[in-house]
PyMOL Python script that loads the backbone (N, CA, C, O; Angstrom):
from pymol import cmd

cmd.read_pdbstr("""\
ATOM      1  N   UNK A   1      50.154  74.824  58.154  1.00  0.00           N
ATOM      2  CA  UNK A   1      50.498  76.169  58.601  1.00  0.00           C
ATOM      3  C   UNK A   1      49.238  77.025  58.715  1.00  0.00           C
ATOM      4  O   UNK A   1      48.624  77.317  57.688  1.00  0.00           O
ATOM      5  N   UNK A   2      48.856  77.410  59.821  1.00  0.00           N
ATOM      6  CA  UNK A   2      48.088  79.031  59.737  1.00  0.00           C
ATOM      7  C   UNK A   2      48.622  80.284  58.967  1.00  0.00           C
ATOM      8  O   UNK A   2      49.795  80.583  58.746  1.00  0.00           O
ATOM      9  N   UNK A   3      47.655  80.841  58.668  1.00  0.00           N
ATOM     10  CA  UNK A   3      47.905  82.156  58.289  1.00  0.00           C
ATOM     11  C   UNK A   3      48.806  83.131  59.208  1.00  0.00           C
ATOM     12  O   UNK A   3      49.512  83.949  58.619  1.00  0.00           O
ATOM     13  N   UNK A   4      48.824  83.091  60.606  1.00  0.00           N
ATOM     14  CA  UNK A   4      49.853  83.276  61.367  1.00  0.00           C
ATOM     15  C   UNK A   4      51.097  82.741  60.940  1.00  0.00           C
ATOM     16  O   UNK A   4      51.905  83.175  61.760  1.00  0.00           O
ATOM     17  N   UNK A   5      51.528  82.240  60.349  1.00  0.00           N
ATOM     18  CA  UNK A   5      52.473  81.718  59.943  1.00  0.00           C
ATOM     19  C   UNK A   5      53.304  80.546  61.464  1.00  0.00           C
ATOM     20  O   UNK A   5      54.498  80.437  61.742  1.00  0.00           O
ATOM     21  N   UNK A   6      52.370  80.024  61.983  1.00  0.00           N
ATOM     22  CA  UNK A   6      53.090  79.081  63.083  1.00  0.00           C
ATOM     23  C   UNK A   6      52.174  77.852  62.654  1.00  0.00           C
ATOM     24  O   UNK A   6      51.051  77.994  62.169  1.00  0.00           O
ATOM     25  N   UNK A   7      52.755  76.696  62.878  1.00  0.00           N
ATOM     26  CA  UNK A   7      52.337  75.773  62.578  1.00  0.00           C
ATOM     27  C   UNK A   7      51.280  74.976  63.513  1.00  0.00           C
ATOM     28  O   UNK A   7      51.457  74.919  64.730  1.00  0.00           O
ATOM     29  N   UNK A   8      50.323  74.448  62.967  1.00  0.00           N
ATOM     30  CA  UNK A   8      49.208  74.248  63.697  1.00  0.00           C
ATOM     31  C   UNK A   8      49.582  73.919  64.927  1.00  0.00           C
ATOM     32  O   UNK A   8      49.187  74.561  65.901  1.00  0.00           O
ATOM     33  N   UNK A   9      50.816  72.327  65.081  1.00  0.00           N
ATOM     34  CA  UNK A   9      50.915  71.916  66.449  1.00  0.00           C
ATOM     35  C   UNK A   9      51.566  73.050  67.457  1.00  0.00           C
ATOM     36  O   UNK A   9      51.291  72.885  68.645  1.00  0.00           O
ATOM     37  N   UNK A  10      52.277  74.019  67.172  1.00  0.00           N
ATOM     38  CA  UNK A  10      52.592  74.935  67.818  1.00  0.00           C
ATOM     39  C   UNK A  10      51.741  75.552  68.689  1.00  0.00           C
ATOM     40  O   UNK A  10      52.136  76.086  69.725  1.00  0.00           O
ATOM     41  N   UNK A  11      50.423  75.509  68.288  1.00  0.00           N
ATOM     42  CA  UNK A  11      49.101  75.918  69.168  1.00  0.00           C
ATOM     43  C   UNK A  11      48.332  75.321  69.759  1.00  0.00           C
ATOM     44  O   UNK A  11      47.329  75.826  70.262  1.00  0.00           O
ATOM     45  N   UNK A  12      48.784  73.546  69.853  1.00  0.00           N
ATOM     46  CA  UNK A  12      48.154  72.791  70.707  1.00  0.00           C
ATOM     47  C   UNK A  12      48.215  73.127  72.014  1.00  0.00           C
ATOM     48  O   UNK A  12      49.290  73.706  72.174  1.00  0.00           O
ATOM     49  N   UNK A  13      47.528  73.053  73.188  1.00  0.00           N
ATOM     50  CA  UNK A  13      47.260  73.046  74.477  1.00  0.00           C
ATOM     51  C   UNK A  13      47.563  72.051  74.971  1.00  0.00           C
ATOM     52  O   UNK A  13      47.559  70.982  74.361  1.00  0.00           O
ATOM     53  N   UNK A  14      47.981  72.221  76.521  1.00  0.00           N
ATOM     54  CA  UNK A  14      48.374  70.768  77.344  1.00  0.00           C
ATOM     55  C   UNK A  14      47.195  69.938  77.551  1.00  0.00           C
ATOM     56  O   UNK A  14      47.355  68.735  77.753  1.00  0.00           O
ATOM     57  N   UNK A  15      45.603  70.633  77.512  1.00  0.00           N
ATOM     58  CA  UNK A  15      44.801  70.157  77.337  1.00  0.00           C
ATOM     59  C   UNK A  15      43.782  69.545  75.983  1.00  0.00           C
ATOM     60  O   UNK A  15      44.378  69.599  74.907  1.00  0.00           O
ATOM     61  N   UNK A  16      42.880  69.191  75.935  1.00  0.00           N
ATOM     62  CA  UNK A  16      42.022  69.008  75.002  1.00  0.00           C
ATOM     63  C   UNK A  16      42.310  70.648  73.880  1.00  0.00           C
ATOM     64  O   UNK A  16      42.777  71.601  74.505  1.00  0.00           O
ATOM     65  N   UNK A  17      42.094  70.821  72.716  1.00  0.00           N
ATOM     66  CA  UNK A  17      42.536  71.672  71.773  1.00  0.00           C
ATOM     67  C   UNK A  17      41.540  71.553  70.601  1.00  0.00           C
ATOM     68  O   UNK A  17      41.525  70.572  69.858  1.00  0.00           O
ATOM     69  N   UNK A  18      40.476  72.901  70.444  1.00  0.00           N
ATOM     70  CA  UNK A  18      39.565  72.550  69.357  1.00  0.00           C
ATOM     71  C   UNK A  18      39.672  73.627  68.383  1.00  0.00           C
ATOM     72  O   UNK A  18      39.292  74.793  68.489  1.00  0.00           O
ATOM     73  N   UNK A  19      40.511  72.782  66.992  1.00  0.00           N
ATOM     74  CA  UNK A  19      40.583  73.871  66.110  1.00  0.00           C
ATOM     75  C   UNK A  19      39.611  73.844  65.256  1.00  0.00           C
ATOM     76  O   UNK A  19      39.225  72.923  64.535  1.00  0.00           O
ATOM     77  N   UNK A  20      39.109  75.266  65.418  1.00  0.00           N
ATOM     78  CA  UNK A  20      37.765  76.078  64.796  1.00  0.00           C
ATOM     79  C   UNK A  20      38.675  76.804  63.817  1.00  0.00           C
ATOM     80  O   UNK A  20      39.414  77.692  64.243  1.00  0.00           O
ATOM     81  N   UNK A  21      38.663  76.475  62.528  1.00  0.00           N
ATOM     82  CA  UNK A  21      39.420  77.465  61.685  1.00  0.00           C
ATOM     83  C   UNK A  21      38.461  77.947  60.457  1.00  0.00           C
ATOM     84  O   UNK A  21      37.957  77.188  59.629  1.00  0.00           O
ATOM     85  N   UNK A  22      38.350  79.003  60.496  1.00  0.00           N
ATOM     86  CA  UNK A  22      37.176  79.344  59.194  1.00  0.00           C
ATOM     87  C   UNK A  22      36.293  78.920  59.880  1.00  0.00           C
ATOM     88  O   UNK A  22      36.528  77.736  59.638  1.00  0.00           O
ATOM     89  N   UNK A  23      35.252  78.873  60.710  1.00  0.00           N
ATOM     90  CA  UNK A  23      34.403  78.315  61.008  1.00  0.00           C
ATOM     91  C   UNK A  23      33.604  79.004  62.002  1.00  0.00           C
ATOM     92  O   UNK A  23      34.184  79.639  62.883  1.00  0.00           O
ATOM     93  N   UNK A  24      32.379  78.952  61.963  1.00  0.00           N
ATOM     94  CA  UNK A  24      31.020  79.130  62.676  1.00  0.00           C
ATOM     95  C   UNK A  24      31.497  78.936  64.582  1.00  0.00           C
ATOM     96  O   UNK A  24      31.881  77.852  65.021  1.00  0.00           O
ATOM     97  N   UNK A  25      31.377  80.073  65.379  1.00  0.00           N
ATOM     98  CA  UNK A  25      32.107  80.450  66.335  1.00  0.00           C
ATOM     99  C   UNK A  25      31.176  80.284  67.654  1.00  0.00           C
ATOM    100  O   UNK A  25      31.546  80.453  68.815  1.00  0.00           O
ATOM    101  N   UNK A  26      29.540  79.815  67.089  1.00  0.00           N
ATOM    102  CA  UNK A  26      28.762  79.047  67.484  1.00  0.00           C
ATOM    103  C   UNK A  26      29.389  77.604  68.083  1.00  0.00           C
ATOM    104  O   UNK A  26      29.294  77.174  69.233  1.00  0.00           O
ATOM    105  N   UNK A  27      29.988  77.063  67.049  1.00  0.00           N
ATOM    106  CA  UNK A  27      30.133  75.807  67.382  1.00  0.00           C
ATOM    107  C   UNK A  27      31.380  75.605  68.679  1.00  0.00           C
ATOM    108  O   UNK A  27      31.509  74.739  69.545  1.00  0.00           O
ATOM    109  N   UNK A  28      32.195  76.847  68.337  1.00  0.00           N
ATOM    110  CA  UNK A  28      33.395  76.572  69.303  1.00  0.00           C
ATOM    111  C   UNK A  28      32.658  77.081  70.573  1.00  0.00           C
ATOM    112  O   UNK A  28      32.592  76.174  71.401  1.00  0.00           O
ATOM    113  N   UNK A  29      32.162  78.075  70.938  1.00  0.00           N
ATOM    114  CA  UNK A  29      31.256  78.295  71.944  1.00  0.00           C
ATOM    115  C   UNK A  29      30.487  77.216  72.954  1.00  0.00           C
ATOM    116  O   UNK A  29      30.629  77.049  74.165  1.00  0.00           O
ATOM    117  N   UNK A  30      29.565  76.505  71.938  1.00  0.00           N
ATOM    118  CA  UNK A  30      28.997  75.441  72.757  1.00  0.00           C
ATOM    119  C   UNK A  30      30.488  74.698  73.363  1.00  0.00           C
ATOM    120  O   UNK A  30      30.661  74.605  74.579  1.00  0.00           O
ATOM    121  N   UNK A  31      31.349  74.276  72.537  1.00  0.00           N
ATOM    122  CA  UNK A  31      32.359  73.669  72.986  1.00  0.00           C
ATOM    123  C   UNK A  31      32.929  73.816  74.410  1.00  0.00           C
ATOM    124  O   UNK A  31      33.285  72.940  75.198  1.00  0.00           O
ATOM    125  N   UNK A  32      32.919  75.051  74.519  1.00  0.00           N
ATOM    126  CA  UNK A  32      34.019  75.932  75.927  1.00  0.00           C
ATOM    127  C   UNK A  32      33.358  75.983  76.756  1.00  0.00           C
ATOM    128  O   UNK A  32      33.772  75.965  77.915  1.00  0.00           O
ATOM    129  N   UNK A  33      31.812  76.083  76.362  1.00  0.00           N
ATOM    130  CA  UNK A  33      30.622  75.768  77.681  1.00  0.00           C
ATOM    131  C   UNK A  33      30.761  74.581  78.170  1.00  0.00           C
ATOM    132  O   UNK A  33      31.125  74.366  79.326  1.00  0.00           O
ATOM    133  N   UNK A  34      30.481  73.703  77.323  1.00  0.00           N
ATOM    134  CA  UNK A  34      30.572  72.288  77.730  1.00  0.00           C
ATOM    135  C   UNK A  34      31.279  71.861  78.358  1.00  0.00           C
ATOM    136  O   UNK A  34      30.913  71.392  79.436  1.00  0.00           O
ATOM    137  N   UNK A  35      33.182  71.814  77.802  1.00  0.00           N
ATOM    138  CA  UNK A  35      34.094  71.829  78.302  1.00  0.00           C
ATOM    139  C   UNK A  35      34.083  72.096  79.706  1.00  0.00           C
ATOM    140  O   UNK A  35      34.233  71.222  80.560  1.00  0.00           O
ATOM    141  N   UNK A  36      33.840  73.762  80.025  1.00  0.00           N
ATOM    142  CA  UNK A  36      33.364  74.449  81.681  1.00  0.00           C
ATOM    143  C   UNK A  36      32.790  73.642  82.296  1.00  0.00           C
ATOM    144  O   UNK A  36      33.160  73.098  83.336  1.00  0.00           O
ATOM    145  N   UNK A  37      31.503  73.435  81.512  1.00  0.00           N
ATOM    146  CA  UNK A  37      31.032  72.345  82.803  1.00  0.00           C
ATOM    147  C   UNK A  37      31.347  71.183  83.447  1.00  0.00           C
ATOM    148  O   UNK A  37      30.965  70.870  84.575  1.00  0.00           O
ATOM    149  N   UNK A  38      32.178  70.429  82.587  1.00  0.00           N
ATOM    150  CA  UNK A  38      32.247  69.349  82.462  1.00  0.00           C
ATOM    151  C   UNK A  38      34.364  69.392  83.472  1.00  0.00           C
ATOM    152  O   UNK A  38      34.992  68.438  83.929  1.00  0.00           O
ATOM    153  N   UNK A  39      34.641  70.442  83.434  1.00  0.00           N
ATOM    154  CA  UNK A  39      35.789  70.894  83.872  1.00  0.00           C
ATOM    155  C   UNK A  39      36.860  69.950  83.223  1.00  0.00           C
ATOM    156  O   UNK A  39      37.572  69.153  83.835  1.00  0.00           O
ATOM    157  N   UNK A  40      36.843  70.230  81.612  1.00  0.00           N
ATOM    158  CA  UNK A  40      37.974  69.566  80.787  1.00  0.00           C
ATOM    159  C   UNK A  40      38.540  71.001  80.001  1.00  0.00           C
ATOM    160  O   UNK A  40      37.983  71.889  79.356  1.00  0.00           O
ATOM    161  N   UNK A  41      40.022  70.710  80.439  1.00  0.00           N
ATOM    162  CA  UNK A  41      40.835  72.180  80.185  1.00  0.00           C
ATOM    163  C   UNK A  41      40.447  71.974  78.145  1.00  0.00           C
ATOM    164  O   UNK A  41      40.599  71.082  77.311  1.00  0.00           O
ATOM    165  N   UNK A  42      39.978  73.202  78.160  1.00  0.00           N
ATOM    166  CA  UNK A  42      40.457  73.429  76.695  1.00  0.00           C
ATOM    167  C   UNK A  42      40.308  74.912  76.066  1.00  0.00           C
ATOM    168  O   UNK A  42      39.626  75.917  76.267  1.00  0.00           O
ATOM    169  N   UNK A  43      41.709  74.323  74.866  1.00  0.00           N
ATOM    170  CA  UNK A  43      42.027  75.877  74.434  1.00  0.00           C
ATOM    171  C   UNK A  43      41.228  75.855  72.608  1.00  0.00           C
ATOM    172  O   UNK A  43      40.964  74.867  71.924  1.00  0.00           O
ATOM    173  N   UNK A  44      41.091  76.884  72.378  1.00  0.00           N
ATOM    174  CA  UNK A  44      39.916  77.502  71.016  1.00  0.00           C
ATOM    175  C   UNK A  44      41.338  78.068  70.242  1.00  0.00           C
ATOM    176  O   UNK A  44      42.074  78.906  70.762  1.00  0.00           O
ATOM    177  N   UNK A  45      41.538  77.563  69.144  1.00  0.00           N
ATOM    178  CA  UNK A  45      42.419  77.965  68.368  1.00  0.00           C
ATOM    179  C   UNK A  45      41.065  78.420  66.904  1.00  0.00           C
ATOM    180  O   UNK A  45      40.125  77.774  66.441  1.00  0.00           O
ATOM    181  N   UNK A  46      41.502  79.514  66.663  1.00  0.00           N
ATOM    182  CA  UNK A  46      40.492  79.915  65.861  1.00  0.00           C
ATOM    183  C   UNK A  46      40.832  80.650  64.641  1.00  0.00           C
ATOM    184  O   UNK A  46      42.018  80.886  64.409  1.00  0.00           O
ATOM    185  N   UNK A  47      39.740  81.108  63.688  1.00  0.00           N
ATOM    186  CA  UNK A  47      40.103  82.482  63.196  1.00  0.00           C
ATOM    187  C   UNK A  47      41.212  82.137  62.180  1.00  0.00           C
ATOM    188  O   UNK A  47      41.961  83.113  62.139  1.00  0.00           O
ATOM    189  N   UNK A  48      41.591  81.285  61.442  1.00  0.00           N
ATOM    190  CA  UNK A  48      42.273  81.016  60.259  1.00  0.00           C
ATOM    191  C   UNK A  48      41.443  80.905  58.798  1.00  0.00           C
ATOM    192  O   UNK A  48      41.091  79.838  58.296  1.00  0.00           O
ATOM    193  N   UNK A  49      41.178  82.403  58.157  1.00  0.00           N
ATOM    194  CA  UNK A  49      40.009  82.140  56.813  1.00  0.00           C
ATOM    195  C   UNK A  49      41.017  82.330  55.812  1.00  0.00           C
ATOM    196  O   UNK A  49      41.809  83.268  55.892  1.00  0.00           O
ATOM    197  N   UNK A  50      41.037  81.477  54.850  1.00  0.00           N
ATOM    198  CA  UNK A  50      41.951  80.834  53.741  1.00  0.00           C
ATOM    199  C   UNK A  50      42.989  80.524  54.260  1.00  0.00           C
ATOM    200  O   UNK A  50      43.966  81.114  53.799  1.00  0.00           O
ATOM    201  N   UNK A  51      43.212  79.694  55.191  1.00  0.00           N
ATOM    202  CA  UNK A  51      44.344  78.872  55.749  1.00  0.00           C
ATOM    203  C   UNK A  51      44.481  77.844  55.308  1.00  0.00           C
ATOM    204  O   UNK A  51      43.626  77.194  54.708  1.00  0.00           O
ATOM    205  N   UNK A  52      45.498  77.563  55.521  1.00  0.00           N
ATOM    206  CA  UNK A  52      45.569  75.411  55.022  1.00  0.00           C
ATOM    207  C   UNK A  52      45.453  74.942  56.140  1.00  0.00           C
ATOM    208  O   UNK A  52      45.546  73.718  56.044  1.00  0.00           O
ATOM    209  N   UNK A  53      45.283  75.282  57.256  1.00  0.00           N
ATOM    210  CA  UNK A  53      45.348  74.140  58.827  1.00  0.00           C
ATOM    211  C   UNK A  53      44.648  73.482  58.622  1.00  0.00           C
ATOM    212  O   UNK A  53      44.751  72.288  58.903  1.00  0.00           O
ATOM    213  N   UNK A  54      43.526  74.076  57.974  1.00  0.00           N
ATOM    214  CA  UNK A  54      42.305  72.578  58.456  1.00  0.00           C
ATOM    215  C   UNK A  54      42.213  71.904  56.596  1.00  0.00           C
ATOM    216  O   UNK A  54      41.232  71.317  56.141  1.00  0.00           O
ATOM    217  N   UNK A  55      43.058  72.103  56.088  1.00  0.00           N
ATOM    218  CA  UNK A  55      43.362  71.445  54.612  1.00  0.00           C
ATOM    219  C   UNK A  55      43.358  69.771  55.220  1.00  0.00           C
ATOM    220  O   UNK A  55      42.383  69.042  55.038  1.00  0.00           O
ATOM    221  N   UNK A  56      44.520  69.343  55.908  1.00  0.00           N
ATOM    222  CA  UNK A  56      44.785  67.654  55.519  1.00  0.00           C
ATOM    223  C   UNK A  56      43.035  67.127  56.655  1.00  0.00           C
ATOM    224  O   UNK A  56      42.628  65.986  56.876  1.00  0.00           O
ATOM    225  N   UNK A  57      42.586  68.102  56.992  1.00  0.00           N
ATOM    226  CA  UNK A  57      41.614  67.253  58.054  1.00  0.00           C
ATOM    227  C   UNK A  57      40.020  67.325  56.874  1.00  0.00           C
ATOM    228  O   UNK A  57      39.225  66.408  56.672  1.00  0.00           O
ATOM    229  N   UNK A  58      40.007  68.302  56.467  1.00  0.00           N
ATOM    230  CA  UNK A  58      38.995  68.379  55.357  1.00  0.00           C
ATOM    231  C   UNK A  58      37.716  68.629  56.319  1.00  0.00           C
ATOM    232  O   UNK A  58      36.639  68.085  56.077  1.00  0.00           O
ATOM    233  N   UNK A  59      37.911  69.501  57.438  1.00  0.00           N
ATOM    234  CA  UNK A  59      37.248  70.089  58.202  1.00  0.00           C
ATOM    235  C   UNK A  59      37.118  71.199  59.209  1.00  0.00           C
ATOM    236  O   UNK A  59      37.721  71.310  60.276  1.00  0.00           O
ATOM    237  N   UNK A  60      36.461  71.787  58.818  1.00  0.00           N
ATOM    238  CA  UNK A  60      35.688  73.424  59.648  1.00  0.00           C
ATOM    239  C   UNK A  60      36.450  72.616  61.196  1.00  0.00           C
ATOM    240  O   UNK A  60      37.680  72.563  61.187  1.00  0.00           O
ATOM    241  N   UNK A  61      35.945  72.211  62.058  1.00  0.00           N
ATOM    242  CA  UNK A  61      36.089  71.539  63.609  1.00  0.00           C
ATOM    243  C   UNK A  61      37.315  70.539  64.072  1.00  0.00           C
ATOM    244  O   UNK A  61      37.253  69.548  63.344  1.00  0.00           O
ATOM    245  N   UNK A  62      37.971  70.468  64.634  1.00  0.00           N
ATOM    246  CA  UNK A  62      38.844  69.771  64.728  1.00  0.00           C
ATOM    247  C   UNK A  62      38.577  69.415  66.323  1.00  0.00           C
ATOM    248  O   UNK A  62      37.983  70.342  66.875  1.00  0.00           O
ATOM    249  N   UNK A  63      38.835  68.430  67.098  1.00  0.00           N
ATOM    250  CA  UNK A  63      39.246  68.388  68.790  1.00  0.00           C
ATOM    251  C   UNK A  63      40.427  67.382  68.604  1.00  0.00           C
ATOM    252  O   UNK A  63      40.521  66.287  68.048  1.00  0.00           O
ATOM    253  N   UNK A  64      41.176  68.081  69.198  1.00  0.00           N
ATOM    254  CA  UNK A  64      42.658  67.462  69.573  1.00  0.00           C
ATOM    255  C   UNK A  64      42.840  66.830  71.056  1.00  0.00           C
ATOM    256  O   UNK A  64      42.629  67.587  72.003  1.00  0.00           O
ATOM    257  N   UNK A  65      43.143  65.756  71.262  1.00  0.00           N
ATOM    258  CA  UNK A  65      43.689  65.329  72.896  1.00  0.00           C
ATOM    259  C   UNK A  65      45.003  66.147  73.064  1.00  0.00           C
ATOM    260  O   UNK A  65      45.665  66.877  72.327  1.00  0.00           O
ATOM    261  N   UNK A  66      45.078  65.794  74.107  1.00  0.00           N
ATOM    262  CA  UNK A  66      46.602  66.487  74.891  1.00  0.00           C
ATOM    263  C   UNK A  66      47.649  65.301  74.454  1.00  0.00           C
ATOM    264  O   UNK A  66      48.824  65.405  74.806  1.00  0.00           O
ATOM    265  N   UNK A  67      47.244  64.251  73.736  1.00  0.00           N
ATOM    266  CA  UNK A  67      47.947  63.650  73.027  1.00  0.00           C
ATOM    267  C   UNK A  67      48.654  63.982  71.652  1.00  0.00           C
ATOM    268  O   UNK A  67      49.802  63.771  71.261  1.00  0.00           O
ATOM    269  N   UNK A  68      47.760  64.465  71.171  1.00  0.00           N
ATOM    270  CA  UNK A  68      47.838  65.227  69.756  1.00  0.00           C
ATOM    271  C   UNK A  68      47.232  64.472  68.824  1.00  0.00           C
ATOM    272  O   UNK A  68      47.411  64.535  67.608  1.00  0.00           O
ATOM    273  N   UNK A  69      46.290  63.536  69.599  1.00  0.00           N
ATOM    274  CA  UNK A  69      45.378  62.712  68.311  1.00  0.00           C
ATOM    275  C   UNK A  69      44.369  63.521  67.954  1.00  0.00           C
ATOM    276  O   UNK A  69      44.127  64.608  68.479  1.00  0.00           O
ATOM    277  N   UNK A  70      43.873  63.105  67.223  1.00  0.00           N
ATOM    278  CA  UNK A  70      42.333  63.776  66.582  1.00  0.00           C
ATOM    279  C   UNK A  70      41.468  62.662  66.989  1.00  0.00           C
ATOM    280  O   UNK A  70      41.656  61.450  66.876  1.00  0.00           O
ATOM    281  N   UNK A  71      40.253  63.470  67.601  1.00  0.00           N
ATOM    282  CA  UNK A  71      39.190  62.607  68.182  1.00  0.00           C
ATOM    283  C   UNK A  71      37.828  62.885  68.040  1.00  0.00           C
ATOM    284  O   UNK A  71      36.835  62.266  68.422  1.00  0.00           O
ATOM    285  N   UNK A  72      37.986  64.116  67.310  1.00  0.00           N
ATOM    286  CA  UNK A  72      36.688  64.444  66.086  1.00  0.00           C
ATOM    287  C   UNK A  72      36.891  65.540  65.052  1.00  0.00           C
ATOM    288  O   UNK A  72      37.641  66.461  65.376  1.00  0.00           O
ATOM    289  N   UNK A  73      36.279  65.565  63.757  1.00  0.00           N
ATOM    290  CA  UNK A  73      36.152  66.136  63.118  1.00  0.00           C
ATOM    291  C   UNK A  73      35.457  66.322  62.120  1.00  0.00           C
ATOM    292  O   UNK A  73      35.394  65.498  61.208  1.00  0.00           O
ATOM    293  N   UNK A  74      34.679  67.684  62.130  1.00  0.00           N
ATOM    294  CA  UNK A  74      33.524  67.618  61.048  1.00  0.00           C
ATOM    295  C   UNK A  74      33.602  69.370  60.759  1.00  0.00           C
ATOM    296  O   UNK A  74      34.063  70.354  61.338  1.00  0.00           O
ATOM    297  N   UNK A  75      32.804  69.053  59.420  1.00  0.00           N
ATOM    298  CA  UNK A  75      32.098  70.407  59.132  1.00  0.00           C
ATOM    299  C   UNK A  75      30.858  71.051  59.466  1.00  0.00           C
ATOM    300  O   UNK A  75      30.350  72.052  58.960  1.00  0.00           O
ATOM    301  N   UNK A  76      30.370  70.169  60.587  1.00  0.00           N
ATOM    302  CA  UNK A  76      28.746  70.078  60.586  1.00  0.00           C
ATOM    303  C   UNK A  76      28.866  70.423  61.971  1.00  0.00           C
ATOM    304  O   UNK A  76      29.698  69.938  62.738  1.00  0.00           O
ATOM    305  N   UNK A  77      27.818  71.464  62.322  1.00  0.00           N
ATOM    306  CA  UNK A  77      27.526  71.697  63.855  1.00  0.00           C
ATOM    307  C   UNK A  77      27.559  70.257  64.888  1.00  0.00           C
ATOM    308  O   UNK A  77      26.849  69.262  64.749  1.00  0.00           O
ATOM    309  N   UNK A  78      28.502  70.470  65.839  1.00  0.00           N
ATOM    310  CA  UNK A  78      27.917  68.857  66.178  1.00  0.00           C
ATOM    311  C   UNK A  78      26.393  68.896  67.151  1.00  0.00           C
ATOM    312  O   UNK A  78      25.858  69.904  67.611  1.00  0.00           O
ATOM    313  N   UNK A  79      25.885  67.333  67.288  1.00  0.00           N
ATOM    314  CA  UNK A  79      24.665  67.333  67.947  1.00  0.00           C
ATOM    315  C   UNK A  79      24.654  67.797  68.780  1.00  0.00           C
ATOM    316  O   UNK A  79      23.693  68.551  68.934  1.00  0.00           O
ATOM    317  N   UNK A  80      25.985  67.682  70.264  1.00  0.00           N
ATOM    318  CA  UNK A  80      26.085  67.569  71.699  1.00  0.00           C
ATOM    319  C   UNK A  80      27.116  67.663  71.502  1.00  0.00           C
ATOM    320  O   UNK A  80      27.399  66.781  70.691  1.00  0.00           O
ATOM    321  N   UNK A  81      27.996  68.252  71.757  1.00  0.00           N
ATOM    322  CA  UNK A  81      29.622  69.364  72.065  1.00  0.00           C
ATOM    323  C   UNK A  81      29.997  68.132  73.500  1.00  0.00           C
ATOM    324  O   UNK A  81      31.051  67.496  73.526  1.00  0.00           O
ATOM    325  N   UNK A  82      28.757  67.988  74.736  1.00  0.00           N
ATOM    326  CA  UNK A  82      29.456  67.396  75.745  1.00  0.00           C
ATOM    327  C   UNK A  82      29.256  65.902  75.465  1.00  0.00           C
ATOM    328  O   UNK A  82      30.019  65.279  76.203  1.00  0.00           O
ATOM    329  N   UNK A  83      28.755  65.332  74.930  1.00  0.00           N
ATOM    330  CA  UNK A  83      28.440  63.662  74.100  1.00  0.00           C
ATOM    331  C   UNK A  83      29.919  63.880  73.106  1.00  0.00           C
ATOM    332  O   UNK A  83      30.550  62.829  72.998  1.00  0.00           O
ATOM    333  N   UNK A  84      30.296  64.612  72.666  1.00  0.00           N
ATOM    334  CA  UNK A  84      31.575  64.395  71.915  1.00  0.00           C
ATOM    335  C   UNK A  84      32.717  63.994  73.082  1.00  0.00           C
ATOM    336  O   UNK A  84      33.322  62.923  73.134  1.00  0.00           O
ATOM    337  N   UNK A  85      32.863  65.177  74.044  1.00  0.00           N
ATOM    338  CA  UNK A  85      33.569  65.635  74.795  1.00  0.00           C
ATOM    339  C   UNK A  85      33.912  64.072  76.100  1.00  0.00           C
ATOM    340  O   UNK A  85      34.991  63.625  76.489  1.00  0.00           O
ATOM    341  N   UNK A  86      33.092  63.823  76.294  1.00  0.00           N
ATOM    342  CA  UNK A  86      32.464  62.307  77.286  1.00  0.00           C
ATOM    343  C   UNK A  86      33.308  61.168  76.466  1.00  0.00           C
ATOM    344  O   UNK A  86      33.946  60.353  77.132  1.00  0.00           O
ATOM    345  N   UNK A  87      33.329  61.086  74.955  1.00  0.00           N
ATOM    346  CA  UNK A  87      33.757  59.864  74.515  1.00  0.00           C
ATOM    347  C   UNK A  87      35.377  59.946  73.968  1.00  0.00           C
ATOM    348  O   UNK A  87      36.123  59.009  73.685  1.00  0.00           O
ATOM    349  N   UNK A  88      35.679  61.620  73.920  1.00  0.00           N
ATOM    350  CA  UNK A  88      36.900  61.798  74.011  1.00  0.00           C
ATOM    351  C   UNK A  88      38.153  61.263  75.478  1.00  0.00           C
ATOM    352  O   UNK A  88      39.248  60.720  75.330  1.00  0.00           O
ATOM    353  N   UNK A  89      37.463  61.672  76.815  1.00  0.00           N
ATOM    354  CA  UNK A  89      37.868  61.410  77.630  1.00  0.00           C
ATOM    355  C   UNK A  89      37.466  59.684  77.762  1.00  0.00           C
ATOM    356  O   UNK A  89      38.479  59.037  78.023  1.00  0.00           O
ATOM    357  N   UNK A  90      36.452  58.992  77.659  1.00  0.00           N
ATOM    358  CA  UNK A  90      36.345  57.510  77.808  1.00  0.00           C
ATOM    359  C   UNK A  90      35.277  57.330  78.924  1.00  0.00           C
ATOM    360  O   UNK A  90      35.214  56.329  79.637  1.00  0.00           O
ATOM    361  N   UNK A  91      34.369  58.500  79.011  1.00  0.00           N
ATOM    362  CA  UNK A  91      33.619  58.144  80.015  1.00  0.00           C
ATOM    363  C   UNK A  91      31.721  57.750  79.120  1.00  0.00           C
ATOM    364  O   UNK A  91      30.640  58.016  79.644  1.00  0.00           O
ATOM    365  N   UNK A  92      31.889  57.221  78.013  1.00  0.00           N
ATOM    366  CA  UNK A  92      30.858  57.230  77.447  1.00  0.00           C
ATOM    367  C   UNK A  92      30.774  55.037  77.432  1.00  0.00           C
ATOM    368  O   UNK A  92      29.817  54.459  76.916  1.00  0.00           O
TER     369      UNK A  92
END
""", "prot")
cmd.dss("prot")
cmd.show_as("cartoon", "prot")
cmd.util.cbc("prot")
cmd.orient("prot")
């Protein structure tokens, strides 16, 4: 659950979905650039500080497919936002 009180999948996107919760807004940024360029729809779910959403993932970053898998996650700035983004879709 977010602090919104809706439940995380409730805020997934039909596209790619990167939950930034508590987290450095840097990182979701590079993300949405990348994303732009790269023209892969994605939505920034953000802005949850003392939430449990990102409790069972045990991470600041989340990227979700339009599947609803998880296909990265860290607490750590990543290296390359579009090197993530490339091996999410399968073009790496």
């Amino acid at each position: 659950m977010l602090v919104s009180g809706r439940n995380v999948f409730e805020e997934l996107g039909e596209g790619f979905t990167l939950l930034s919760l508590d987290a450095d807004s840097a990182v979701s940024n590079a993300f949405v650039k990348a994303a732009e360029e790269m023209r892969i729809p994605l939505k920034v779910v953000g802005d949850d500080p003392g939430g449990e959403g990102r409790n069972p993932y045990e991470a600041a970053h989340v990227l979700v497919r339009p599947d609803q898998f998880v296909v990265w996650a860290s607490g750590e700035e990543p290296i390359d936002p579009k090197d993530i983004l490339r091996r999410a879709i399968g073009t790496v």
